[in-house]
PDB file of the backbone (N, CA, C, O) and the ligand in Angstrom, with CONECT records:
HET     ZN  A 101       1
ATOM      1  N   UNK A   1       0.842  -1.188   0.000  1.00  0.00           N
ATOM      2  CA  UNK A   1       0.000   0.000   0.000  1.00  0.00           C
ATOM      3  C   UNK A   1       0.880   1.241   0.000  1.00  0.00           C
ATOM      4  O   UNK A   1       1.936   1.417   0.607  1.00  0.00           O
ATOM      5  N   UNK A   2       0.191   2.101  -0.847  1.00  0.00           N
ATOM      6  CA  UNK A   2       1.241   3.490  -0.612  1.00  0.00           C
ATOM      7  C   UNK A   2       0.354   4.668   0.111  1.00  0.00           C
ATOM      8  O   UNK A   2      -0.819   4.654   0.483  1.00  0.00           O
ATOM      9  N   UNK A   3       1.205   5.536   0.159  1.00  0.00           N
ATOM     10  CA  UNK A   3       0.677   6.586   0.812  1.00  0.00           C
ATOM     11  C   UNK A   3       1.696   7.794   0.284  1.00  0.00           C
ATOM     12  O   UNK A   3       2.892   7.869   0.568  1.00  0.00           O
ATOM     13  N   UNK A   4       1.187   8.424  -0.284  1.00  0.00           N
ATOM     14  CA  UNK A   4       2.239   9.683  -0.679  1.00  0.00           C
ATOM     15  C   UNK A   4       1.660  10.873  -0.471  1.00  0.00           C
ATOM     16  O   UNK A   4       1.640  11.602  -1.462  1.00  0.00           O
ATOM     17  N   UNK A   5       1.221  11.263   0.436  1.00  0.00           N
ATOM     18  CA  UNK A   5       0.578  12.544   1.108  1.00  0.00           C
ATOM     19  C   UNK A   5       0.635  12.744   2.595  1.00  0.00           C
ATOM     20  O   UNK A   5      -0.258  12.901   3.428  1.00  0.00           O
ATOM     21  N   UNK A   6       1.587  12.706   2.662  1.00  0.00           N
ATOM     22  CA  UNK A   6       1.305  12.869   4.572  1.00  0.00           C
ATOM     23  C   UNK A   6       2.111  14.167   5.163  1.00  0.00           C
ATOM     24  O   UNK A   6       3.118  14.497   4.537  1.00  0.00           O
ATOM     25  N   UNK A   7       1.694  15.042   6.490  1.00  0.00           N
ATOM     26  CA  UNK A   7       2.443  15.643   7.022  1.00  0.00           C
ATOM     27  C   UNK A   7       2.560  15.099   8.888  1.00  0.00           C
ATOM     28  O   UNK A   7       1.890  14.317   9.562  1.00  0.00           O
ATOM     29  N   UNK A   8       3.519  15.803   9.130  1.00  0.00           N
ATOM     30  CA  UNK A   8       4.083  15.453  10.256  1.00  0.00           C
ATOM     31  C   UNK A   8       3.919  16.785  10.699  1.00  0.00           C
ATOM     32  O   UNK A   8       3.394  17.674  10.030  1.00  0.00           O
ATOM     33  N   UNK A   9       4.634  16.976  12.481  1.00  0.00           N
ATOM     34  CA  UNK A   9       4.069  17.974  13.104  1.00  0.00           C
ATOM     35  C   UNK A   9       5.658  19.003  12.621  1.00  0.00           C
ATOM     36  O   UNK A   9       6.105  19.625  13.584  1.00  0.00           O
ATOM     37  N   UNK A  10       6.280  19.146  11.581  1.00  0.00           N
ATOM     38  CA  UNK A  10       7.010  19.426  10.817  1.00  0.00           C
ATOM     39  C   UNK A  10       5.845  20.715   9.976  1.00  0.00           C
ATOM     40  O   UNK A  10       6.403  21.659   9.417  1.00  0.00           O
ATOM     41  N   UNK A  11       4.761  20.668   9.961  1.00  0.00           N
ATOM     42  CA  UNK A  11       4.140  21.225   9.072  1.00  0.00           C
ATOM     43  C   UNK A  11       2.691  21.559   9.880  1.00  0.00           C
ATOM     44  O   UNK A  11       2.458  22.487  10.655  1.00  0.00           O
ATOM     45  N   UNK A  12       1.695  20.338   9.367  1.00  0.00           N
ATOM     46  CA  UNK A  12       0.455  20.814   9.571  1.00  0.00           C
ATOM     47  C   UNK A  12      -0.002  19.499  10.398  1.00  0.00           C
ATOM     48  O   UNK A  12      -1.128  19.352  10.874  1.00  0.00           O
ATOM     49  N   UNK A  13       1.076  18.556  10.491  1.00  0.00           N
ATOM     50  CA  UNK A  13       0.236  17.316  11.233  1.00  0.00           C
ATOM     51  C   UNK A  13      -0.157  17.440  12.504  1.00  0.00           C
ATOM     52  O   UNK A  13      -0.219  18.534  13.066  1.00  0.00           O
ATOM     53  N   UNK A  14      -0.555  15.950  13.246  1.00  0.00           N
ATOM     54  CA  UNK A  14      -0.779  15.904  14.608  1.00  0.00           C
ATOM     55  C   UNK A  14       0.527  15.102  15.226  1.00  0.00           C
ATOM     56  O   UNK A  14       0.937  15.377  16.354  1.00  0.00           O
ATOM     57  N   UNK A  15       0.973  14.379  14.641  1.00  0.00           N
ATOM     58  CA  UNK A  15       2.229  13.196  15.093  1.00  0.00           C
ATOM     59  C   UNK A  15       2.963  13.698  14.758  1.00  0.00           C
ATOM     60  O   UNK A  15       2.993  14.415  13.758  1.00  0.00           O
ATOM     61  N   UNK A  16       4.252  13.333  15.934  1.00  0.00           N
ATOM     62  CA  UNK A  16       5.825  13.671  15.219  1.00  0.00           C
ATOM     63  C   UNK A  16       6.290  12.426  14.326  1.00  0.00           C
ATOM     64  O   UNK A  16       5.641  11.380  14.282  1.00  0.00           O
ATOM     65  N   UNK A  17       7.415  12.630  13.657  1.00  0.00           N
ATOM     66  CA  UNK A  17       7.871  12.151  12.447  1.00  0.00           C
ATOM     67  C   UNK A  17       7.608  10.469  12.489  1.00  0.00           C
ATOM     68  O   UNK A  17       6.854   9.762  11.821  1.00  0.00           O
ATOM     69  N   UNK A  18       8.749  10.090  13.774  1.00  0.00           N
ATOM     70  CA  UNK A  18       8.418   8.474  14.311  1.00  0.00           C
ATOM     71  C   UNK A  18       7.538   8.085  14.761  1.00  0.00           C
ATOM     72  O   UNK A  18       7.539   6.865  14.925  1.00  0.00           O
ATOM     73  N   UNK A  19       6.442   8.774  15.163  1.00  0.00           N
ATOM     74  CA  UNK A  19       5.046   8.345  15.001  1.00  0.00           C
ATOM     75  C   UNK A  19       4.678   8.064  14.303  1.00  0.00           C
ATOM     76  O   UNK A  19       4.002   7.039  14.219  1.00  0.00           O
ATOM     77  N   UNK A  20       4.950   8.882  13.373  1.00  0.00           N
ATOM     78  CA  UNK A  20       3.390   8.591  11.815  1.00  0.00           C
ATOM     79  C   UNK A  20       3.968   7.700  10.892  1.00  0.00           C
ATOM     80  O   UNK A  20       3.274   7.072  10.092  1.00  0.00           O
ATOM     81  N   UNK A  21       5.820   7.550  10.978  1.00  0.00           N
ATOM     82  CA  UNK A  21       6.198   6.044  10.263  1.00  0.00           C
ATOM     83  C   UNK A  21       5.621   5.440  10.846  1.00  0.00           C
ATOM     84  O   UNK A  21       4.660   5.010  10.206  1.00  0.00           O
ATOM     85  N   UNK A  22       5.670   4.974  12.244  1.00  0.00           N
ATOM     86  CA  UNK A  22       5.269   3.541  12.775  1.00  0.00           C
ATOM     87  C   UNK A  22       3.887   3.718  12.481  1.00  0.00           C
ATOM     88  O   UNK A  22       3.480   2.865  11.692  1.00  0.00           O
ATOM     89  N   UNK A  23       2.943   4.621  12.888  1.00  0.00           N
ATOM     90  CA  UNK A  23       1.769   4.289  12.456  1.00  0.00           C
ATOM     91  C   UNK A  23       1.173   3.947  11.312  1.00  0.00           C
ATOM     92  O   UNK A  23       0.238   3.175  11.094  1.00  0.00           O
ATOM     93  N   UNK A  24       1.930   4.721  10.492  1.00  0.00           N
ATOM     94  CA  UNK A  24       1.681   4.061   8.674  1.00  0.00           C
ATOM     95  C   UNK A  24       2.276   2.625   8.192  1.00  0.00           C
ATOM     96  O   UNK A  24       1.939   2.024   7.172  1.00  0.00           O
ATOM     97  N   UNK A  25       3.115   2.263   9.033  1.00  0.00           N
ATOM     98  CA  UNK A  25       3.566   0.769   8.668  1.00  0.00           C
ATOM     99  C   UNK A  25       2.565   0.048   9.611  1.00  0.00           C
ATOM    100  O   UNK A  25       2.473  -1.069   9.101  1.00  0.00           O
ATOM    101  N   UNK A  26       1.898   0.069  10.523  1.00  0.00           N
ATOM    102  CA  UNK A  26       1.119  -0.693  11.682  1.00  0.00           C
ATOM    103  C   UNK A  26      -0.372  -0.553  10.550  1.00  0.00           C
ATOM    104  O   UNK A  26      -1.422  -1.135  10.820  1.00  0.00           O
ATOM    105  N   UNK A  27      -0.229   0.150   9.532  1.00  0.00           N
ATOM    106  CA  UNK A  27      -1.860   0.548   8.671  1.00  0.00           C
ATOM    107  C   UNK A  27      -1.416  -0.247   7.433  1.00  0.00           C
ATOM    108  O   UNK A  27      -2.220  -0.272   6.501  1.00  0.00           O
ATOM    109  N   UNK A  28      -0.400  -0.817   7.308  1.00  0.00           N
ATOM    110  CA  UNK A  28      -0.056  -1.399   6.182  1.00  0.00           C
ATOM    111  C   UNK A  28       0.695  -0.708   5.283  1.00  0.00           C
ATOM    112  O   UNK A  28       1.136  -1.487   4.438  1.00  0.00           O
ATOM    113  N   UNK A  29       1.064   0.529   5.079  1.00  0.00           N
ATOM    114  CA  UNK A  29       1.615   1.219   4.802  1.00  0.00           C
ATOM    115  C   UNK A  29       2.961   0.471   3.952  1.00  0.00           C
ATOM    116  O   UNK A  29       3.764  -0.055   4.724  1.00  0.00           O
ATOM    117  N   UNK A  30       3.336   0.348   2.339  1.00  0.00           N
ATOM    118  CA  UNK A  30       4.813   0.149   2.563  1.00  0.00           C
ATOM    119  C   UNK A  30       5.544   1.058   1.239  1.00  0.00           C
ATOM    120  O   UNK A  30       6.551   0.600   0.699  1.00  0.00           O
ATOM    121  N   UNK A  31       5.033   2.176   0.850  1.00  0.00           N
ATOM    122  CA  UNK A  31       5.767   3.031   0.805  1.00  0.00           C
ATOM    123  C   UNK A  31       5.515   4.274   0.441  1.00  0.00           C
ATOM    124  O   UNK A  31       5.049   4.594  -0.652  1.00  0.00           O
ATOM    125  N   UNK A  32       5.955   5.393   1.778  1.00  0.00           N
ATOM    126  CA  UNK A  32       5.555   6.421   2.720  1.00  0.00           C
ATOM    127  C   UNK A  32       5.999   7.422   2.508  1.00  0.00           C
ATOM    128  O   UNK A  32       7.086   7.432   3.085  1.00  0.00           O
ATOM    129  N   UNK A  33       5.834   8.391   1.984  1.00  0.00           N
ATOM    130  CA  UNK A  33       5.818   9.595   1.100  1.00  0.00           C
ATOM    131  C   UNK A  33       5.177  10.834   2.804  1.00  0.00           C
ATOM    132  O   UNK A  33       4.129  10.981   3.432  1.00  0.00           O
ATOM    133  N   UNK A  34       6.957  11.563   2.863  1.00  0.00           N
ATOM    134  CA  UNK A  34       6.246  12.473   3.775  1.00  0.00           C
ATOM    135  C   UNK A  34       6.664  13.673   2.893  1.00  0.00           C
ATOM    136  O   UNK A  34       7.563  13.857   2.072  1.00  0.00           O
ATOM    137  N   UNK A  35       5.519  14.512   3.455  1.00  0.00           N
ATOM    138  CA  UNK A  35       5.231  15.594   2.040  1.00  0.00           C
ATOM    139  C   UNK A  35       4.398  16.607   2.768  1.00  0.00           C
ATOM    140  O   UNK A  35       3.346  17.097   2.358  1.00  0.00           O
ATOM    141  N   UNK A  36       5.275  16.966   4.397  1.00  0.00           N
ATOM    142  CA  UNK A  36       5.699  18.576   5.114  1.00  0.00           C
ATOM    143  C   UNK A  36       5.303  19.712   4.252  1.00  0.00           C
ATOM    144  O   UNK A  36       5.803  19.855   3.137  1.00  0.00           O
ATOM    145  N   UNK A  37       4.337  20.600   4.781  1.00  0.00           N
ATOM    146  CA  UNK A  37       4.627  22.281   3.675  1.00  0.00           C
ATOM    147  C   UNK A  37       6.003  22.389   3.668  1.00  0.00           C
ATOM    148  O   UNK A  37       6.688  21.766   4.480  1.00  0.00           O
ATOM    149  N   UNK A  38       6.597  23.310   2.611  1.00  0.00           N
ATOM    150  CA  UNK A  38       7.476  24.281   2.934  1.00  0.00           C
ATOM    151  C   UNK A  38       8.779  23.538   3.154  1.00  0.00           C
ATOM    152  O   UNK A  38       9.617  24.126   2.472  1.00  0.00           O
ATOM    153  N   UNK A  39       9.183  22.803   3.612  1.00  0.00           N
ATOM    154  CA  UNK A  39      10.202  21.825   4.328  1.00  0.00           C
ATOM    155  C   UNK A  39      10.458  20.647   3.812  1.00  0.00           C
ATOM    156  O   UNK A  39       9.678  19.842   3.302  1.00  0.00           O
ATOM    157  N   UNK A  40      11.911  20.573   4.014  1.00  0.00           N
ATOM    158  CA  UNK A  40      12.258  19.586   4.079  1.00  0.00           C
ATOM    159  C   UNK A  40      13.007  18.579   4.981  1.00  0.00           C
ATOM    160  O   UNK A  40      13.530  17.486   4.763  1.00  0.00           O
ATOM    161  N   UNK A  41      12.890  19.214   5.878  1.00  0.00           N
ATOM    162  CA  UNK A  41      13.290  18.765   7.630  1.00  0.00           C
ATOM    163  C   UNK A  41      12.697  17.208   7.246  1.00  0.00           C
ATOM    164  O   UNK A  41      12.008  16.892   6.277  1.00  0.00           O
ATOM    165  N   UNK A  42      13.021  16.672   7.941  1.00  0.00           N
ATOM    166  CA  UNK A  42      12.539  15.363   8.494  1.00  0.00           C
ATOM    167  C   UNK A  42      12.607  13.769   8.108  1.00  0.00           C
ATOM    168  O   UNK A  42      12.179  12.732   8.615  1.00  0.00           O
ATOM    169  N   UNK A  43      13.409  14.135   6.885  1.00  0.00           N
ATOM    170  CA  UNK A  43      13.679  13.114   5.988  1.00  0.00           C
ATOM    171  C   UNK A  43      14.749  11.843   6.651  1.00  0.00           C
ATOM    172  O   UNK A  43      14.657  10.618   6.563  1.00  0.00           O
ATOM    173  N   UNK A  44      15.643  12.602   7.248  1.00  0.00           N
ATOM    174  CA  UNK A  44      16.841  11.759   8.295  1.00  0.00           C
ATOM    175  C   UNK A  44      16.197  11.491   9.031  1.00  0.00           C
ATOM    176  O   UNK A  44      16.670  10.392   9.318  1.00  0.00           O
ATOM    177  N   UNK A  45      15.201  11.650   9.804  1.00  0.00           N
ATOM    178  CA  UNK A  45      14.563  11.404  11.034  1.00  0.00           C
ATOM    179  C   UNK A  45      13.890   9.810  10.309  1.00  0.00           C
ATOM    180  O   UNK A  45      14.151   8.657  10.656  1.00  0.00           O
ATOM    181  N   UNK A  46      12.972  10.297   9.220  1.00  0.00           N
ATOM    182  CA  UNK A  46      11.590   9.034   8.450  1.00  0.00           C
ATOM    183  C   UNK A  46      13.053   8.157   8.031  1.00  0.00           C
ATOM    184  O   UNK A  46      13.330   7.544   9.062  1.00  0.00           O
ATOM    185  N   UNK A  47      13.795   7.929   7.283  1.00  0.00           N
ATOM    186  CA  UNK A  47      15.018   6.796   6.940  1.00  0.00           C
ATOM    187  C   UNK A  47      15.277   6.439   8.093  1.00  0.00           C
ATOM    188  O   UNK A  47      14.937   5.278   8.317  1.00  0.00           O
ATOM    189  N   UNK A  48      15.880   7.118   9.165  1.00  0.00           N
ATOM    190  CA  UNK A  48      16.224   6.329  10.611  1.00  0.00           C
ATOM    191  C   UNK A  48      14.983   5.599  10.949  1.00  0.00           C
ATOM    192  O   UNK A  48      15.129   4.377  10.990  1.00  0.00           O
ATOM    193  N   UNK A  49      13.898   6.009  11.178  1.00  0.00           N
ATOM    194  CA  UNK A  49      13.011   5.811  11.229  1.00  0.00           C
ATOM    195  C   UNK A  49      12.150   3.984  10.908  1.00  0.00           C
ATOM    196  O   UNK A  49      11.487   3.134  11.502  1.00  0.00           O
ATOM    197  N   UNK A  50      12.784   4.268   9.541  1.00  0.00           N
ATOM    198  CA  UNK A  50      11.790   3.128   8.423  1.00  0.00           C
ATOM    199  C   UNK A  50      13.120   2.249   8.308  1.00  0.00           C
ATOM    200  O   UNK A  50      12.601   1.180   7.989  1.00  0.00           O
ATOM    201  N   UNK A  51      13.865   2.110   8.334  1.00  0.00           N
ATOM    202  CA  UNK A  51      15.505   1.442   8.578  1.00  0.00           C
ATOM    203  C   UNK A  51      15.179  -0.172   8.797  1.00  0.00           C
ATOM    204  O   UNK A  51      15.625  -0.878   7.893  1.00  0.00           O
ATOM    205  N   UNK A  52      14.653  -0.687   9.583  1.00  0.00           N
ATOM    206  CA  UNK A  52      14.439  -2.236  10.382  1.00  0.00           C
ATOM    207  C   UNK A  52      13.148  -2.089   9.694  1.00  0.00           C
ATOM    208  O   UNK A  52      12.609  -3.195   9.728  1.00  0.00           O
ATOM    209  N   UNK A  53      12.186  -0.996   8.910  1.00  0.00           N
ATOM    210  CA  UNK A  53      10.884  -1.882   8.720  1.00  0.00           C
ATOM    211  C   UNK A  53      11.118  -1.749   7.132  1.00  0.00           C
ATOM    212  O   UNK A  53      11.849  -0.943   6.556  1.00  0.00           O
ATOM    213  N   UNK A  54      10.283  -2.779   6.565  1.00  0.00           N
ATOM    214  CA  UNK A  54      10.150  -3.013   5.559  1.00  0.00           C
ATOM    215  C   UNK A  54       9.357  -2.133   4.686  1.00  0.00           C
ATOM    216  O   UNK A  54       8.275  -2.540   4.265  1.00  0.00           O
ATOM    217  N   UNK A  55       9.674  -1.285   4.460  1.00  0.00           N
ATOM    218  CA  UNK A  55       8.835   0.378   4.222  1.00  0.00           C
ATOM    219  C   UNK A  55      10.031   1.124   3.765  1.00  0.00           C
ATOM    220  O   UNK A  55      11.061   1.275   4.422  1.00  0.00           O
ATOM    221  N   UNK A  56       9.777   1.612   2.477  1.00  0.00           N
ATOM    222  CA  UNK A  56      10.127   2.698   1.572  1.00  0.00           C
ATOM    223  C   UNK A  56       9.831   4.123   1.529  1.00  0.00           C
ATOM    224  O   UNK A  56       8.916   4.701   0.943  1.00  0.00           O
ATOM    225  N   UNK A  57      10.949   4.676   2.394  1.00  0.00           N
ATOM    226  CA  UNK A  57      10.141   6.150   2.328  1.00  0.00           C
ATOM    227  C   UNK A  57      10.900   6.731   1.105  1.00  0.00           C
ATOM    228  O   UNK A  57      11.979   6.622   0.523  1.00  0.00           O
ATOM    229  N   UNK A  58       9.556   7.510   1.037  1.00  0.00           N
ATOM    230  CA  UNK A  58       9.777   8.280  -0.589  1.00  0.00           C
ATOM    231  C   UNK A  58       9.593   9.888   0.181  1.00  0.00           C
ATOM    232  O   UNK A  58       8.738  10.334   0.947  1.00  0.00           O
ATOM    233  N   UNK A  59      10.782  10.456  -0.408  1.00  0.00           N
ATOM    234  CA  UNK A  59      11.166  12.201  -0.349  1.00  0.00           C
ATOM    235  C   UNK A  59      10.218  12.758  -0.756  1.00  0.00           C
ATOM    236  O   UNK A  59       9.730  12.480  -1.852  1.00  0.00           O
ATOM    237  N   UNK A  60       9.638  13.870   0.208  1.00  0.00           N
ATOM    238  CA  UNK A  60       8.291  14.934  -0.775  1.00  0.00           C
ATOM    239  C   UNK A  60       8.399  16.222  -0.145  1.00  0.00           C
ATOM    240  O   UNK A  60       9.181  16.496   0.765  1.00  0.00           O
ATOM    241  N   UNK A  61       7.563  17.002  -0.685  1.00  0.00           N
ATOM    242  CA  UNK A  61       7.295  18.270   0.070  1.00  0.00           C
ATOM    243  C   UNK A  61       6.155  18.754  -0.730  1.00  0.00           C
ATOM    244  O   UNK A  61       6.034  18.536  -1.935  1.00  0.00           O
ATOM    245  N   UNK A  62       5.155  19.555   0.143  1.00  0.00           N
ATOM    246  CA  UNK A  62       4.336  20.160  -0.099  1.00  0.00           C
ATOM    247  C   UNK A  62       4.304  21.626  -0.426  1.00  0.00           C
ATOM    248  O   UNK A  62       3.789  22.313   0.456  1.00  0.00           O
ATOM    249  N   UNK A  63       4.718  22.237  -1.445  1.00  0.00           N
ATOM    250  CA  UNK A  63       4.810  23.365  -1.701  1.00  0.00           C
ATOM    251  C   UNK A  63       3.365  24.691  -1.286  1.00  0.00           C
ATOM    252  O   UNK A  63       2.233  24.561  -1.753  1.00  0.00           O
ATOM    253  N   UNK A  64       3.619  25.425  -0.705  1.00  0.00           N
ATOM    254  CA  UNK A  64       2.286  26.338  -0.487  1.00  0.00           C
ATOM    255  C   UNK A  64       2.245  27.466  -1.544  1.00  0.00           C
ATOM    256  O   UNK A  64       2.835  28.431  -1.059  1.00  0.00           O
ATOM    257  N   UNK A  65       1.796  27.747  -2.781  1.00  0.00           N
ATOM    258  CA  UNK A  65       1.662  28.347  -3.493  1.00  0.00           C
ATOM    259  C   UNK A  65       0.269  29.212  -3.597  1.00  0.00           C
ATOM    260  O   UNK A  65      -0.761  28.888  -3.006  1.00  0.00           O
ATOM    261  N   UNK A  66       0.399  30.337  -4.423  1.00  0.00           N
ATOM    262  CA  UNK A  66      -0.951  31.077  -4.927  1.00  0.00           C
ATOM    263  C   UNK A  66      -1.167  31.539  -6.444  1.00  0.00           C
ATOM    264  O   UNK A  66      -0.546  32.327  -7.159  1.00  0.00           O
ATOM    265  N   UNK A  67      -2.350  30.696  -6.662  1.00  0.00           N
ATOM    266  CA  UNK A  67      -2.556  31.667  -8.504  1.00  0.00           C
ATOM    267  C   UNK A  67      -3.822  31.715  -8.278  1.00  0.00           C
ATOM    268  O   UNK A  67      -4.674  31.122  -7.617  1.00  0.00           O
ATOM    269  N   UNK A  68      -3.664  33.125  -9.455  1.00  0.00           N
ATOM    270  CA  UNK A  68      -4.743  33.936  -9.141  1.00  0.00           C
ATOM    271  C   UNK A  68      -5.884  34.223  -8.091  1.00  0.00           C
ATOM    272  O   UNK A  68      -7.110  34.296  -8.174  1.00  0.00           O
ATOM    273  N   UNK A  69      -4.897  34.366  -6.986  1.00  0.00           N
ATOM    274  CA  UNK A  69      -5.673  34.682  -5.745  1.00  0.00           C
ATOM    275  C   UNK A  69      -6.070  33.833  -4.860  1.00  0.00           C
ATOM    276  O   UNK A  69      -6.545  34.234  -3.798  1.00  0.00           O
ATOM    277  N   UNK A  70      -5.949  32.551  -5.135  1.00  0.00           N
ATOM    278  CA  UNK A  70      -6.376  31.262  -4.525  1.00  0.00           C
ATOM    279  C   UNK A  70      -5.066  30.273  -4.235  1.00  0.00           C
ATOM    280  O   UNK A  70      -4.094  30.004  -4.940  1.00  0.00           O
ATOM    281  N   UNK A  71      -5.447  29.850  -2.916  1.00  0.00           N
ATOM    282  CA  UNK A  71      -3.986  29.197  -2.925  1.00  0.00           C
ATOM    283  C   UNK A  71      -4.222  27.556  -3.165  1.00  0.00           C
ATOM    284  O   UNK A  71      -5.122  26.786  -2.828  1.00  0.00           O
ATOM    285  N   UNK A  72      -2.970  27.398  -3.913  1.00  0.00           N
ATOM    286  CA  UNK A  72      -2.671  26.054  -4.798  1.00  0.00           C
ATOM    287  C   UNK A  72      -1.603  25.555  -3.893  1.00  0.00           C
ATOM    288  O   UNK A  72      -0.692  26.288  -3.508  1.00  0.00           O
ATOM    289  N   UNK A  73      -1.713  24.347  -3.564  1.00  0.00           N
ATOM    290  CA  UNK A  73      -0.428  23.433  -2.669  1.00  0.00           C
ATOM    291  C   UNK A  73      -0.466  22.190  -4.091  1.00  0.00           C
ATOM    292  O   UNK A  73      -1.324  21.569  -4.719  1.00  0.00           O
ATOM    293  N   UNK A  74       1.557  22.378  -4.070  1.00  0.00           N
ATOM    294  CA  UNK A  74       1.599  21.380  -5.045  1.00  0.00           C
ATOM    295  C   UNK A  74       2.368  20.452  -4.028  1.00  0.00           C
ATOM    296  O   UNK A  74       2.807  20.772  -2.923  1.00  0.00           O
ATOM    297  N   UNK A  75       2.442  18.973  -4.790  1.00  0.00           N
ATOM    298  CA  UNK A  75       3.270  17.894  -3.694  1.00  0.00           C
ATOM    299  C   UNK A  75       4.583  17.740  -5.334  1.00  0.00           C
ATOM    300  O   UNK A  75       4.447  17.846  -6.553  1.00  0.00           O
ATOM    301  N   UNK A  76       5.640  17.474  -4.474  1.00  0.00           N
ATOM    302  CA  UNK A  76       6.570  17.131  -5.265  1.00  0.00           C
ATOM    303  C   UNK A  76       7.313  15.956  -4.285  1.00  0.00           C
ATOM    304  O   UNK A  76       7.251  15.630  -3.100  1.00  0.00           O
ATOM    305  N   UNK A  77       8.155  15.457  -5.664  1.00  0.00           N
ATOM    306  CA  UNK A  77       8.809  13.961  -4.923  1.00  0.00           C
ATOM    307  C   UNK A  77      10.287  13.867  -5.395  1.00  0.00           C
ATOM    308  O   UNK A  77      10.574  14.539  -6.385  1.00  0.00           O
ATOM    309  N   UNK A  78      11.200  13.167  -4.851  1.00  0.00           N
ATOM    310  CA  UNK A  78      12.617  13.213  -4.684  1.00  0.00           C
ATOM    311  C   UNK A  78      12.937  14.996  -4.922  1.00  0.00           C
ATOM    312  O   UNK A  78      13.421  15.001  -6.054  1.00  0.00           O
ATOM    313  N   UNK A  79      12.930  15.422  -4.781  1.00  0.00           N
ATOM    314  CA  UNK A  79      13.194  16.835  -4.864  1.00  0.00           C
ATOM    315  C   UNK A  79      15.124  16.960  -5.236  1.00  0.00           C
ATOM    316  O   UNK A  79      15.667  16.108  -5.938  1.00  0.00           O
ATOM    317  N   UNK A  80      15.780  17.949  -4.725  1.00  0.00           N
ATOM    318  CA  UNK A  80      16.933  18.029  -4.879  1.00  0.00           C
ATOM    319  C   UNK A  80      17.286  18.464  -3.799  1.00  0.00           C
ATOM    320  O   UNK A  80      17.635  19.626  -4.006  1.00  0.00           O
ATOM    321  N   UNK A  81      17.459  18.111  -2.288  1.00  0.00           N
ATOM    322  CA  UNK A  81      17.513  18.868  -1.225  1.00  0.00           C
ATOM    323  C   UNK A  81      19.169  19.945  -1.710  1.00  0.00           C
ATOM    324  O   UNK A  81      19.323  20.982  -1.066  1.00  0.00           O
ATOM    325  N   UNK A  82      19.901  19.703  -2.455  1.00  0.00           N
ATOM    326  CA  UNK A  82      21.416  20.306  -2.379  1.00  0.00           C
ATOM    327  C   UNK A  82      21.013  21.436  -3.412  1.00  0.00           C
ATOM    328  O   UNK A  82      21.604  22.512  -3.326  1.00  0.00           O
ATOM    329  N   UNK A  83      20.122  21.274  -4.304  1.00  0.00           N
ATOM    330  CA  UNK A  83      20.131  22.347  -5.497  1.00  0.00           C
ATOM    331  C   UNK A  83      20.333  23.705  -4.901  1.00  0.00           C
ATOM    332  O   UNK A  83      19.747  23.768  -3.820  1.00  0.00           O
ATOM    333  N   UNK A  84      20.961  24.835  -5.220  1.00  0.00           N
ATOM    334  CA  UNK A  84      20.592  25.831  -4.916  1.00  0.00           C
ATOM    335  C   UNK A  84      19.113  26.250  -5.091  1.00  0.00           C
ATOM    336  O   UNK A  84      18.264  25.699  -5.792  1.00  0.00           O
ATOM    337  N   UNK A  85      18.925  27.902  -3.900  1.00  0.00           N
ATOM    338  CA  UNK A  85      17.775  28.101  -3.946  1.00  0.00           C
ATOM    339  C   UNK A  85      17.397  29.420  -5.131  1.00  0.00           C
ATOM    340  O   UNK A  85      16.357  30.079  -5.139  1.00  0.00           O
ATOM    341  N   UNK A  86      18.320  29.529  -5.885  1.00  0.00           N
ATOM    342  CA  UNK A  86      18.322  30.695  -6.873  1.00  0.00           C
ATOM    343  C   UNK A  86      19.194  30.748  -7.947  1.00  0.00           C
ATOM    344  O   UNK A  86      20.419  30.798  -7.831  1.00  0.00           O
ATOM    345  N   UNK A  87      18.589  30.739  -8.978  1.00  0.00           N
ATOM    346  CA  UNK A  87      19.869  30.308  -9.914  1.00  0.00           C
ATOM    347  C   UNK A  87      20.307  31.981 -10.695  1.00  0.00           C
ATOM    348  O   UNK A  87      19.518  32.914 -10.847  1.00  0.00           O
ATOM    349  N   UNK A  88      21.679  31.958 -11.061  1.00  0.00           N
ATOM    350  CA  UNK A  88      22.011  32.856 -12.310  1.00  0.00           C
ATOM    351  C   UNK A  88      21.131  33.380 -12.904  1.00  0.00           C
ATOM    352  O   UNK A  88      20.115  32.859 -13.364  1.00  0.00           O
ATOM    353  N   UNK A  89      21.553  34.745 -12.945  1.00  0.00           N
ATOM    354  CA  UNK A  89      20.549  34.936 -14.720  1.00  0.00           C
ATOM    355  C   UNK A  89      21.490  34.321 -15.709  1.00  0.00           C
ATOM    356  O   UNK A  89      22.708  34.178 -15.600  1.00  0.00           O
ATOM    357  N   UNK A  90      20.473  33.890 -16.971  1.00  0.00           N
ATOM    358  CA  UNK A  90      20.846  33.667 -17.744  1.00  0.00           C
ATOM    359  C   UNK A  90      21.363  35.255 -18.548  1.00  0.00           C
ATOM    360  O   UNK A  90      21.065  36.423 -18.298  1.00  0.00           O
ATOM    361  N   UNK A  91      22.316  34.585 -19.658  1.00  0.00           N
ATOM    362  CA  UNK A  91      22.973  36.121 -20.076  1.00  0.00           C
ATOM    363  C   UNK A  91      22.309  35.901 -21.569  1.00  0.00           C
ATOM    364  O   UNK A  91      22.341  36.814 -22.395  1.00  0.00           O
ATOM    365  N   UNK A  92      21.781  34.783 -21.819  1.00  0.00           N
ATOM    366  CA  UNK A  92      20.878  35.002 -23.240  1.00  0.00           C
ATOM    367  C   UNK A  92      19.956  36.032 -23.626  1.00  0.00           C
ATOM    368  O   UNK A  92      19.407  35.988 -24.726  1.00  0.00           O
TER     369      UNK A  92
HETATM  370 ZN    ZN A 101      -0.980  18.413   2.363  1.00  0.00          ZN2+
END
């Protein structure tokens, strides 16, 4: 079973991080997509975490965005935690 939407108290949840692994593997859970607003905290915590269980955590984040006046949350997955946060202008 997957689950690729979840937050932790990293964001907007109720559970901290090693909670909501163990609880998502105790739900059948086997591979666990945490996907925090804004953040990417918590990822070392969910791998230590999911380590001895047989559960795949998959990298996410929940982006908090707005168009046209309404706000849009996108989820993204493996992300690039090292990328910079601003690139060059281009000189084209
Ligand atoms: Zn969400």
């Amino acid at each position: 079973m997957l689950e690729l939407h979840a937050h932790t108290t990293y964001s907007y949840g109720t559970l901290e991080l090693i909670e909501l692994v163990e609880a998502a593997f105790q739900a059948g859970v086997r591979a666990f997509a945490i996907t925090d607003h804004d953040t990417l905290s918590g990822w070392k915590e969910a791998f230590r975490a999911a380590r001895n269980l047989e559960m795949e955590i998959v990298p996410g984040v929940e982006l908090s965005t707005v168009h046209r006046d309404r706000s849009l949350h996108i989820l993204g997955f493996y992300p690039d935690a090292g990328h910079a946060r601003s690139m060059p202008a281009s000189k084209d």
